[in-house]
C-alpha positions as CSV (number, residue, x, y, z in Angstrom):
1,X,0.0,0.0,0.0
2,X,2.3,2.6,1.2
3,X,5.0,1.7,-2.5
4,X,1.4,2.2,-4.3
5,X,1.2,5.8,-2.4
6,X,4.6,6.6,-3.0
7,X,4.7,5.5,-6.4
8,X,1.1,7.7,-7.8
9,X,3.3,10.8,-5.7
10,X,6.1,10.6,-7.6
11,X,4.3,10.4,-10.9
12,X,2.5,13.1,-10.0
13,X,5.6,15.7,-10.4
14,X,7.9,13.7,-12.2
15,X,6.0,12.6,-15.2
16,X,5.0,16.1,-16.5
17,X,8.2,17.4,-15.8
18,X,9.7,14.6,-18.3
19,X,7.4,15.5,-20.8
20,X,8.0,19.1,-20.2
21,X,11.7,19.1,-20.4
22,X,11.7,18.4,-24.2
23,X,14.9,16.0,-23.9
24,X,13.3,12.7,-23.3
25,X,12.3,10.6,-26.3
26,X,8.9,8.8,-24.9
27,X,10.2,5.9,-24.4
28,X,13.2,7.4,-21.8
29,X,10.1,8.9,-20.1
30,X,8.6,5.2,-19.4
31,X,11.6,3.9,-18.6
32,X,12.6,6.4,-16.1
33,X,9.0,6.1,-14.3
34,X,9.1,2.6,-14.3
35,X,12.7,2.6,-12.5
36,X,11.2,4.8,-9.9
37,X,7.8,2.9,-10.0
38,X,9.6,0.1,-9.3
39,X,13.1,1.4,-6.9
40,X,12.9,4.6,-5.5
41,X,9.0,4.2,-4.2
42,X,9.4,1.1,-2.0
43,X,12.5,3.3,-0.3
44,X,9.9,5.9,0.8
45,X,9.1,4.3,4.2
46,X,5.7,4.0,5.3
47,X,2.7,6.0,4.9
48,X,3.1,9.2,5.6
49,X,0.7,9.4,8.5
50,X,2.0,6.3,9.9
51,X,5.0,6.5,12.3
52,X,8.2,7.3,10.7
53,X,11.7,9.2,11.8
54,X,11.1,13.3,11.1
55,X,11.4,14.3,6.9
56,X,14.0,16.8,6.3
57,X,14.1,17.6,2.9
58,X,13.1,20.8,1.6
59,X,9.9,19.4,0.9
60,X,8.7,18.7,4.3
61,X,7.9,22.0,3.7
62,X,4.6,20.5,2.4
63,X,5.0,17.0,4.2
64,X,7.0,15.0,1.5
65,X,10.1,12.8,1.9
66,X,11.0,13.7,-1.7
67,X,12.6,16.6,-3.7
68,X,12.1,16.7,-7.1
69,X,13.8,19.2,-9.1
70,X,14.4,20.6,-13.3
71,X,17.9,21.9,-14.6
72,X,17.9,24.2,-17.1
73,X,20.4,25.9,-18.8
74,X,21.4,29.1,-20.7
75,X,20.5,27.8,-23.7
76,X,16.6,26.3,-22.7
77,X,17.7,22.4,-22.2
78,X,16.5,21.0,-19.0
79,X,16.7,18.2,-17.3
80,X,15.0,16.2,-14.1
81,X,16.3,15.2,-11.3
82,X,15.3,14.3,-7.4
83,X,16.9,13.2,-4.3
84,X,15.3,11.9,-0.7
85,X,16.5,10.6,2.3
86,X,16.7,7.7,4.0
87,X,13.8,7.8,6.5
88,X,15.4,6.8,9.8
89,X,13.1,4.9,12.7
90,X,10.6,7.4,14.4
91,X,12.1,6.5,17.8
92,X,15.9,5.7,17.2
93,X,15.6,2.0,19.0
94,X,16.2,-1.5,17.4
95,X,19.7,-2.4,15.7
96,X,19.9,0.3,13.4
97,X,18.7,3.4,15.3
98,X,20.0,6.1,12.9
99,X,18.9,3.7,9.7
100,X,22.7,3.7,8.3
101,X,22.1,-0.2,7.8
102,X,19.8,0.5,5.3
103,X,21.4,3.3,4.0
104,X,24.1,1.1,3.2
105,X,22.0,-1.6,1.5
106,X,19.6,0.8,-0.4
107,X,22.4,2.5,-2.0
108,X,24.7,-0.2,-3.0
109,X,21.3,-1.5,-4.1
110,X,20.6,1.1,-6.4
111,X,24.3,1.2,-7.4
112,X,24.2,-2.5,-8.5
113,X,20.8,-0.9,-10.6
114,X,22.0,1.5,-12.4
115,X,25.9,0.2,-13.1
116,X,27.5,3.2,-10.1
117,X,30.9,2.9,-9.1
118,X,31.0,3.1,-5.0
119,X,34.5,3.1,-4.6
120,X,34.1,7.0,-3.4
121,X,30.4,6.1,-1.3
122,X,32.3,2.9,0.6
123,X,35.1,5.3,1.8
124,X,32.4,7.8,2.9
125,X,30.1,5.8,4.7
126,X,33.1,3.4,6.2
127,X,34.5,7.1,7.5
128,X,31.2,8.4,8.7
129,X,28.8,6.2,9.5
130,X,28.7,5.7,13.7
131,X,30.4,2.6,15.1
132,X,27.9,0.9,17.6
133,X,29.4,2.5,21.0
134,X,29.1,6.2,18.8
135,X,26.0,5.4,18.1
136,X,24.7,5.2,21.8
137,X,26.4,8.0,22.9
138,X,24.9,9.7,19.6
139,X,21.5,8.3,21.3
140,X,22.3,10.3,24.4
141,X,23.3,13.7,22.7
142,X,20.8,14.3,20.1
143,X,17.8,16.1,21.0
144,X,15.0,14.5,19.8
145,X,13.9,17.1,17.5
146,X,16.9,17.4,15.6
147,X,16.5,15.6,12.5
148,X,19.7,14.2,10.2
149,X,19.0,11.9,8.1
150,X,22.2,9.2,7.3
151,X,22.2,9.8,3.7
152,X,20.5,11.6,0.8
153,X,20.3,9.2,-2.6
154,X,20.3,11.5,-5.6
155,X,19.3,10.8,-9.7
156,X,20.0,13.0,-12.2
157,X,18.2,11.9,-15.8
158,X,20.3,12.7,-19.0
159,X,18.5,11.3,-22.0
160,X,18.4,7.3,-21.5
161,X,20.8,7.7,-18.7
162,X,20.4,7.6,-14.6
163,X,23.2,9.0,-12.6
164,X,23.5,8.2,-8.8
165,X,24.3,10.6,-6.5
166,X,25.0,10.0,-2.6
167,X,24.7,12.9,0.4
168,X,26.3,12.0,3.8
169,X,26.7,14.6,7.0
170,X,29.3,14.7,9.4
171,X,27.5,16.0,11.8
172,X,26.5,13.1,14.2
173,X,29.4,11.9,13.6
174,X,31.1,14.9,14.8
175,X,28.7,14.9,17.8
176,X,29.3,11.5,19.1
177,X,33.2,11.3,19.0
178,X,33.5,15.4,20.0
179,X,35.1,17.0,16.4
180,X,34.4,19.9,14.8
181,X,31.9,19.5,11.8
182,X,33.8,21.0,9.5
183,X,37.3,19.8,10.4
184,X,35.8,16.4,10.7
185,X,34.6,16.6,6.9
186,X,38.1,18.2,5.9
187,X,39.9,15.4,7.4
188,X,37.8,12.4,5.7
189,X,37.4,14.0,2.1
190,X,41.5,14.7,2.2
191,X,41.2,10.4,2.8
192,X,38.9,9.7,-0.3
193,X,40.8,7.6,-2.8
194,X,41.1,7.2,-5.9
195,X,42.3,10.4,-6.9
196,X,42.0,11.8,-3.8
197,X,45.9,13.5,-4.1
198,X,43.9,15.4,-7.5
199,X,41.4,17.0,-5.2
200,X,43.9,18.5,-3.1
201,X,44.7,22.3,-4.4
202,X,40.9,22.7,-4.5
203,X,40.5,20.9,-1.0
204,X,42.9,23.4,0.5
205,X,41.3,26.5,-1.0
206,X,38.2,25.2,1.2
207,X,39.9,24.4,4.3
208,X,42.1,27.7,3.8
209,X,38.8,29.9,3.8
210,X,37.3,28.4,6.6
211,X,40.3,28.7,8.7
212,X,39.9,32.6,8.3
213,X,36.5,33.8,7.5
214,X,34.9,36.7,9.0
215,X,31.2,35.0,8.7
216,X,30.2,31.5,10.6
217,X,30.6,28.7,6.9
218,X,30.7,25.7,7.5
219,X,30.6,22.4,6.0
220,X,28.5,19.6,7.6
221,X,27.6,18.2,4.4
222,X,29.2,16.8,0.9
223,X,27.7,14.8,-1.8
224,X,29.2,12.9,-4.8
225,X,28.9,11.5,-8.2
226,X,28.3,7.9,-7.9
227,X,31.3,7.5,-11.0
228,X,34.5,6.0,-11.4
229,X,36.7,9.3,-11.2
230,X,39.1,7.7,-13.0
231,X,37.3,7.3,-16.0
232,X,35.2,9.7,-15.3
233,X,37.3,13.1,-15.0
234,X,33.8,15.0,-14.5
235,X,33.1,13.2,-11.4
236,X,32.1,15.7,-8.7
237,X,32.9,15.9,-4.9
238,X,30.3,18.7,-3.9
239,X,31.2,20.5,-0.4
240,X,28.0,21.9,0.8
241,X,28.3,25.0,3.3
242,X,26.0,26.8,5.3
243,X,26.1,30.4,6.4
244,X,23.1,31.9,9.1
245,X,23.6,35.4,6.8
246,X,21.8,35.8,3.7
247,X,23.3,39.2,2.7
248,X,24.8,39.5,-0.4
249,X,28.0,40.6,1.1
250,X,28.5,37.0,2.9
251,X,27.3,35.5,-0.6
252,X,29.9,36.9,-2.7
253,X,32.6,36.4,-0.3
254,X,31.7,32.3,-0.1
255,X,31.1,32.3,-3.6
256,X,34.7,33.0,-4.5
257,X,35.9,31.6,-1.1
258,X,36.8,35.1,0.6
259,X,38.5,36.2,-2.8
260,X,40.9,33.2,-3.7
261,X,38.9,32.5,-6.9
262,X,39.3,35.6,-8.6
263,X,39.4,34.2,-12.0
264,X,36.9,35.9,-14.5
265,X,34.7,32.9,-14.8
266,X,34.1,33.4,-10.8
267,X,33.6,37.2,-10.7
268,X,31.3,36.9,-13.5
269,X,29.5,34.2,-11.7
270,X,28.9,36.1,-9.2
271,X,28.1,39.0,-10.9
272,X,25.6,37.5,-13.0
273,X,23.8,36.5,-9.9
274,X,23.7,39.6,-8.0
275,X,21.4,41.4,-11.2
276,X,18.8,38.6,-10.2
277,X,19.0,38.8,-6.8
278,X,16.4,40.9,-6.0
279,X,13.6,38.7,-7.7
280,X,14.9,35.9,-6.3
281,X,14.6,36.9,-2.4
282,X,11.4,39.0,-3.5
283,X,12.8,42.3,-2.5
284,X,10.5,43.8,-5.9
285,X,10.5,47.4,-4.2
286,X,12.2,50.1,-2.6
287,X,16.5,50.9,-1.9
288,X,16.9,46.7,-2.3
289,X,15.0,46.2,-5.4
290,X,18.2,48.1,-7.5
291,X,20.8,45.4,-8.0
292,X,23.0,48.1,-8.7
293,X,22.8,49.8,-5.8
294,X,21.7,47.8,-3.1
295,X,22.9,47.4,0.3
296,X,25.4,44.3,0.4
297,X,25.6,43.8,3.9
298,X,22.1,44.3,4.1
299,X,20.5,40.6,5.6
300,X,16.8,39.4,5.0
301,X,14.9,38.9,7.6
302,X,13.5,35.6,7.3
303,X,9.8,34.0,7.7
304,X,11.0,30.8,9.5
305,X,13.8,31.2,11.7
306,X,15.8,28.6,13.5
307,X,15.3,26.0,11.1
308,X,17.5,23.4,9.1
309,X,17.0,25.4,5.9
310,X,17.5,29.3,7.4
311,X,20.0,31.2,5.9
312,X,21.9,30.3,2.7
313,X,23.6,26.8,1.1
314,X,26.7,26.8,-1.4
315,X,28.5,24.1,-3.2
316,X,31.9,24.3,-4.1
317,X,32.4,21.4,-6.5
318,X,35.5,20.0,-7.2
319,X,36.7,17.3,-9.5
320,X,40.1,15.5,-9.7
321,X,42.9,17.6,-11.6
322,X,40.8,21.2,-11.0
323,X,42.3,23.2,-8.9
324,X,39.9,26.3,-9.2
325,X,36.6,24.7,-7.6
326,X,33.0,25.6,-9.3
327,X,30.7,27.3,-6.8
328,X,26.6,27.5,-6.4
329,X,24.0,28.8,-4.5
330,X,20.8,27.4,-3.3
331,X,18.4,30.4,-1.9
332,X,15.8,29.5,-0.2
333,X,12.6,30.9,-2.0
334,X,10.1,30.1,0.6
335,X,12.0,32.2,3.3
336,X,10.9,35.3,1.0
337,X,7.7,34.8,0.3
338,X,4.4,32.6,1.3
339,X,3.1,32.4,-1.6
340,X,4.2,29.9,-4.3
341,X,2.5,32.0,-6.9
342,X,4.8,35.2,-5.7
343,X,8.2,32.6,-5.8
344,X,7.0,31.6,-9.4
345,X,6.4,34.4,-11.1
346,X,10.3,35.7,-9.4
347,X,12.0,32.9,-10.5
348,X,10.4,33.2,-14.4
349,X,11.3,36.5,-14.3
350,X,15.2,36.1,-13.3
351,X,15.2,33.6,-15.7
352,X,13.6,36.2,-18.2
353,X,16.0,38.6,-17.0
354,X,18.8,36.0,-17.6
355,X,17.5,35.7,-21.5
356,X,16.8,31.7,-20.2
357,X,13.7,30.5,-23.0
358,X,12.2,28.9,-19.9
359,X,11.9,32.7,-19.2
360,X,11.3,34.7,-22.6
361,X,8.2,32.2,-23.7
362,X,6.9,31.8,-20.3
363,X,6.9,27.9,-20.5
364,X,8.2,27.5,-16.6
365,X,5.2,29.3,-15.6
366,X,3.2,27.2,-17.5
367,X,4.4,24.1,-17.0
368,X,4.3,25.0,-13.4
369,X,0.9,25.5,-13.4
370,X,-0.4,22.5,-15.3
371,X,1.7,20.1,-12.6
372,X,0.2,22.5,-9.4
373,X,-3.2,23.2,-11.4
374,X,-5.3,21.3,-8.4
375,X,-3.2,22.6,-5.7
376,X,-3.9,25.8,-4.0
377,X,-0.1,26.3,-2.5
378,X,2.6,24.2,-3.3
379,X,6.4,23.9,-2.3
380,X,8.6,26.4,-4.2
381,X,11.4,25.8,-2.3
382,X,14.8,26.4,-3.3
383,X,16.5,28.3,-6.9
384,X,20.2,26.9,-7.1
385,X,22.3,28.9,-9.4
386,X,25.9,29.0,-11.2
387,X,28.0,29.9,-14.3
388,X,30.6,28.1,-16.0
389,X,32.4,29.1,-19.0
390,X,30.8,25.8,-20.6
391,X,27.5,26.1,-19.5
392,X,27.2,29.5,-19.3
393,X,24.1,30.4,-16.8
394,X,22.2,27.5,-15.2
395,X,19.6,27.0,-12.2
396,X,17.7,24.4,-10.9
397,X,13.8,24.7,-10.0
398,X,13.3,22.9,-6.5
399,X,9.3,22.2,-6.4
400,X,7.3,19.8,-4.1
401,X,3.7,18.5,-4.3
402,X,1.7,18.6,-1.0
403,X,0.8,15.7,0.9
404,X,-2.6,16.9,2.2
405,X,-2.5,13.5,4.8
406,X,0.4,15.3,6.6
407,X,-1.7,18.1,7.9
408,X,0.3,20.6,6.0
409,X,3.4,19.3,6.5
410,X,6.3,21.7,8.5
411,X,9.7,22.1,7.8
412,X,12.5,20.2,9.5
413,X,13.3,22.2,12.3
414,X,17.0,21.5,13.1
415,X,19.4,19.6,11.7
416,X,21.8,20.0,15.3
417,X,25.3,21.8,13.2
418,X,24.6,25.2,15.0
419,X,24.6,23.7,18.6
């Protein structure tokens, strides 16, 4: 029953947003839904109104588990992807309190699926995962409010394709044994073989910018490409930090990690961003509304504080043999604005503003609407954006269908790397 309700949720987004995205051939589309018809909807724990460890995606904004998500770049070309995590037992008893067991077996499950490499994933988990006397005293020191899930399993779809992608925290980790979230993740990706010697340079710009910011960064997340990096020179180790600021000030100083990537493609990166910024933290009026002349150190106040998801998160993604490191942003629409419809029409219009086609024909709006048609107020949650030399401009739309059963659903409240 619950793989049946999982499974029509799933469809509901993700099969419009394949037929949207122009780059799937029909038949991709029914192979992708049957994949996640049949793999990713059993991995959804029970029913949502039956007992189940705290959601804390972005989408338990509206009460799902799940976070689905379309690509697009400069030049119109989209693409779909999603990621969820591992629901963990609502009451953290039995063998596997913190469900890293079954992390473990759905992933390497998936990876036997789809053809992954987990030579990267092994080293992560083996590094990060509790050992069973961390795991009591884990038991002990967690509130039990504080939700952390012990991974994040991530698709993207390119054409026939499925990519796996793994998220892991350090941040119980770093509770139970007494580290330091950040160092704690330094110390373990400088570990990660093969290729771990390419990722270095880049690894050291990171670790040199924490050492001596002026705002609180951190990393207490990182996520990877599920490919053999050494076939794969694209394969991605993506260092996710978190800053309690959202001014723009404290966004252009992580996005070119306090001035150490001052190569064109990086000031134009963030350059490009800051003539959107307005529309996408809904500031449509008075001395904020003028990218040009705007406050930088001016910070937002937000609509829900002291949660997982305040403030801002940032990738810096590195890849074996780069030493200058790709950044991102992921802003937080719903912090600006209640209204879905208010978040939609902002992010059309950067993309407008950005000369995106999603944006000139007015096709996100629409296919927005035709997916949320029967729902009053759904999850626009998060706008991710970057520029690479390559690529030119590209964001991702972060969008979540209600679960009405969840009573509304609420946002994970903490995720415990602030205390």
């Amino acid at each position: 029953m619950a793989t049946e309700y999982w499974s029509r949720h799933l469809r509901s987004v993700l099969a419009p947003l394949f037929a949207a995205a122009g780059t799937y051939s029909p038949e991709d589309q029914e192979s992708h839904l049957a994949f996640i018809d049949e793999h990713i909807a059993p991995n959804l724990g029970p029913l949502p109104w039956e007992p189940h460890g705290p959601y804390s995606t972005p989408s338990s904004l509206v009460g799902s588990p799940f976070d689905p998500s379309i690509n697009i770049v400069s030049s119109g070309k989209a693409k779909v992807r999603f990621d969820f995590d591992v629901i963990s037992p609502p009451d953290r008893t039995g063998p596997d309190p913190f469900a890293e067991g079954s992390a473990r077996e759905i992933l390497h499950r998936l990876a036997d699926l789809v053809g992954a490499d987990t030579q990267w994933m092994g080293y992560l988990m083996d590094a990060l995962y509790l050992t069973p006397a961390e795991a009591e005293v884990a038991k002990t020191k967690l509130p039990p409010g504080v939700a952390i899930p012990p991974s994040s399993v991530g698709f993207d779809f390119d054409g026939p394709e499925r990519t796996l992608k793994f998220y892991i925290p350090s941040v119980r980790k770093a509770l139970a044994t007494g580290q330091d979230v950040s160092e704690l993740m330094l110390k373990t990706l400088r570990g990660l073989q093969p290729l771990g010697s390419e990722l270095v340079p880049a690894m050291d710009l990171i670790a040199s910018y924490l050492s001596t910011r002026t705002n609180d960064a951190m990393l207490p997340l990182v996520g990877i490409d599920c490919l053999d990096p050494r076939t794969h020179k694209n394969a991605r180790v993506k260092c996710y930090l978190h800053t309690s600021s959202n001014s723009f000030a404290v966004v252009r100083d992580v996005l070119t990690l306090g001035g150490r990537l001052s190569d064109d493609t990086s000031l134009k990166r963030v350059e490009t961003l800051k003539s959107v910024w307005p529309l996408l933290i809904n500031e449509l009026e008075g001395p904020q509304s003028d990218a040009a002349t705007m406050d930088e150190s001016w910070s937002k106040p937000e609509r829900l504080n002291r949660t997982g998801y305040s403030g801002i998160q940032y990738t810096i993604e590195i890849t074996p043999g780069q030493a200058i490191p790709d950044t991102k942003i992921y802003v937080p629409l719903f912090q600006y604005t209640d209204s879905s419809e208010v978040a939609e029409r902002n992010f059309e219009s950067a993309l407008k503003k950005l000369g995106n086609e999603w944006g000139l024909s007015g096709k996100y709006r629409s296919v927005m609407q035709e997916i949320f048609k029967d729902v009053e107020n759904y999850g626009q949650t998060y706008a991710s954006f970057s520029y690479t030399e390559g690529k030119g401009v590209y964001t991702t739309s972060y969008v979540a269908m209600p679960i009405k059963d969840e009573g509304g659903g609420s946002l994970a409240g903490d995720f415990g790397f602030r205390n």
